[in-house]
C-alpha positions as CSV (number, residue, x, y, z in Angstrom):
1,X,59.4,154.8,59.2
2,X,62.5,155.4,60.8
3,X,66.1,155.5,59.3
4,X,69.3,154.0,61.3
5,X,72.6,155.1,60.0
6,X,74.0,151.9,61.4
7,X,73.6,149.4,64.4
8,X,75.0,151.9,66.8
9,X,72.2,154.4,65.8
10,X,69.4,151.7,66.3
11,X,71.0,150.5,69.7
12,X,70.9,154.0,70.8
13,X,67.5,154.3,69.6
14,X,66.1,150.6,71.3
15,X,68.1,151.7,74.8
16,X,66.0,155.6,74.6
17,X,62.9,153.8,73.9
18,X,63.0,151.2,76.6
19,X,64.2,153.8,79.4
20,X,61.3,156.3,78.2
21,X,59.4,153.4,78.6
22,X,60.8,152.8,82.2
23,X,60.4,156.6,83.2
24,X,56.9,157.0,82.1
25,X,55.7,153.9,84.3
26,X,57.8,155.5,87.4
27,X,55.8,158.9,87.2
28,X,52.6,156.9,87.0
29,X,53.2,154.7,89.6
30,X,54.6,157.7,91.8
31,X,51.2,159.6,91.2
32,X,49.4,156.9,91.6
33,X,50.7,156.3,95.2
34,X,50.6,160.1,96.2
35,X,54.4,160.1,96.0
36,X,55.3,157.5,98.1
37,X,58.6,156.5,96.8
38,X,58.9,153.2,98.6
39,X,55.3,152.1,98.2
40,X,56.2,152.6,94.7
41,X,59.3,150.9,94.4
42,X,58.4,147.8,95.9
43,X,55.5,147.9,93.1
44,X,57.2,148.5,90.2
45,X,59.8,145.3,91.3
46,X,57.2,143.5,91.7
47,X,55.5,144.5,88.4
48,X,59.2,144.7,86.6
49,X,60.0,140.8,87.5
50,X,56.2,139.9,86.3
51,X,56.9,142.0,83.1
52,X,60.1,140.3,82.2
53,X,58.7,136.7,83.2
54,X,56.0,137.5,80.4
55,X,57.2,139.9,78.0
56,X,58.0,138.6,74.4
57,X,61.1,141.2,74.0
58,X,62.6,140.8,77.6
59,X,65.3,138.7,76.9
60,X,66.2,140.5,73.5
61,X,66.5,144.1,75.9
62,X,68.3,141.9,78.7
63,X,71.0,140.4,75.8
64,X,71.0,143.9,74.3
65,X,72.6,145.4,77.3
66,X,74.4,142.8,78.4
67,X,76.4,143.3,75.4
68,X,79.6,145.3,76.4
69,X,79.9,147.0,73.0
70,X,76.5,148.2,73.2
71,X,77.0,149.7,77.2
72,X,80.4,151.3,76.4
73,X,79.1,152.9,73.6
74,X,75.6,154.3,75.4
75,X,78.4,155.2,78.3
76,X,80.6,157.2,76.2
77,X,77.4,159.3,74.6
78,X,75.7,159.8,77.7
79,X,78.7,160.8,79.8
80,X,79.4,163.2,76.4
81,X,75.4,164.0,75.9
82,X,74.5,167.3,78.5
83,X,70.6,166.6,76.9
84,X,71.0,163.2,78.7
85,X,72.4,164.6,82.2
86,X,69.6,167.4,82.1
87,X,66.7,164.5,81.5
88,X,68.2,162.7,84.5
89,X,68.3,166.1,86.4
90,X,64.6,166.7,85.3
91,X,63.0,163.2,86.3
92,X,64.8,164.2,90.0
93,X,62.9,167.2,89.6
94,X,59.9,165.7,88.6
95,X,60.0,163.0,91.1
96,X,61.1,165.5,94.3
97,X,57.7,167.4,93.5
98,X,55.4,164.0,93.4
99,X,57.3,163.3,96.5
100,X,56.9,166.6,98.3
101,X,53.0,165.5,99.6
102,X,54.7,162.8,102.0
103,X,58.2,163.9,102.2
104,X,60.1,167.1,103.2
105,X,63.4,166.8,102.0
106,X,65.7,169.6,102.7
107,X,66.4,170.2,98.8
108,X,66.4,168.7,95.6
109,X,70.2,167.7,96.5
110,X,69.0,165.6,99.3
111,X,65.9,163.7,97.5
112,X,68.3,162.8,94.7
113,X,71.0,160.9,97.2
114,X,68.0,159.3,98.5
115,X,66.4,158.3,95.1
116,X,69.4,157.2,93.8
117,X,70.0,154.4,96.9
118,X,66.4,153.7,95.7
119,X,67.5,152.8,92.6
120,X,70.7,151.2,93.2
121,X,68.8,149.0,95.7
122,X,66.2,148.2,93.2
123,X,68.9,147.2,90.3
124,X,71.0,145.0,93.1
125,X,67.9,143.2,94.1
126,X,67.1,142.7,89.9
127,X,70.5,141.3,89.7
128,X,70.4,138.9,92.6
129,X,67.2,137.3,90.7
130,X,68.6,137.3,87.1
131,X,72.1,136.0,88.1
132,X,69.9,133.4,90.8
133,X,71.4,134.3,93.7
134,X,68.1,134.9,95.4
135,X,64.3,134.0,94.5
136,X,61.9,136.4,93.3
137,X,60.6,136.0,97.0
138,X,63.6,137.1,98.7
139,X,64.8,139.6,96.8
140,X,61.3,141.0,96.7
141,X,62.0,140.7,101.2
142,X,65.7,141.7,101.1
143,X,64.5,144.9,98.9
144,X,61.6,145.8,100.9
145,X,63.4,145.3,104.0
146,X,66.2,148.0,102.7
147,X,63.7,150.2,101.7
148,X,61.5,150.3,105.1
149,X,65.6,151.3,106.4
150,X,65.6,154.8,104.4
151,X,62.3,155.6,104.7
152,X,62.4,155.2,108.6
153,X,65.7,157.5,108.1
154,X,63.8,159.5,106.0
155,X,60.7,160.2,108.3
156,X,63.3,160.6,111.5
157,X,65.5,163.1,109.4
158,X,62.1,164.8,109.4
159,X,60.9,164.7,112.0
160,X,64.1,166.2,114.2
161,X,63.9,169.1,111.3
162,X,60.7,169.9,113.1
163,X,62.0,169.7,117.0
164,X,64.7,171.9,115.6
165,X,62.2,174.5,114.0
């Protein structure tokens, strides 16, 4: 049993659950795919807009967060909470060393600013389907497309590291 001071508390407490959730299927599909970020990514959109189409508490976690109440207020403690900047710092972390079998970034620094495009890309894509501005089929195109981008600048920033060595 757990005890919720008030609706703030159990917000906070559905939003850490779901994103655990979320972070937990990342690392597995990462390891799963030898660290091949894009592979990855392209699966877990794919599996994300099957899981929403048939889960029985997507719409409740898409309403949840659509609420501005609820975002300002998981905003204002996460910009305040240094435990949530270090978990994001240690999925990074976790993440750069999955990656490190197919990838050489030049530092932790650099696989973040790429990971990060990653995600933006893969929450733009989610939006164009929610808000209808593209079908599952395009975005799932438009997102793989973008992501075939970095990862050729990825493997020919890695490649001219090697001429240079």
């Amino acid at each position: 049993y757990t005890y919720f001071e008030d609706k703030d508390d159990l917000f906070q407490y559905v939003a850490e659950d779901f994103v655990r959730r979320i972070v937990d299927r990342v690392i597995t599909v990462i390891k799963e795919n030898g660290g091949n970020l894009f592979l990855s990514a392209n699966m877990l959109f794919a599996e994300g807009l099957e899981r929403e189409k048939t889960s029985t508490y997507a719409q409740l976690y898409l309403e949840v967060f659509k609420d501005y109440t609820f975002v300002r207020l998981m905003n204002e403690e996460g910009a305040r909470s240094k435990e949530n900047l270090e978990k994001w710092e240690e999925l990074h972390r976790e993440i750069y060393i999955l990656s490190k079998p197919v990838y050489s970034f030049a530092s932790l620094e650099e696989f973040t600013k790429i990971f990060d495009m990653i995600f933006v890309l893969f929450l733009q894509s989610l939006i164009a389907v929610k808000s209808r501005r593209r079908t599952e089929i395009e975005a799932k195109d438009i997102l793989s497309r973008q992501l075939d981008i970095i990862e050729m600048g990825v493997h020919c920033d890695i490649e001219r590291e090697r001429e240079r060595v």
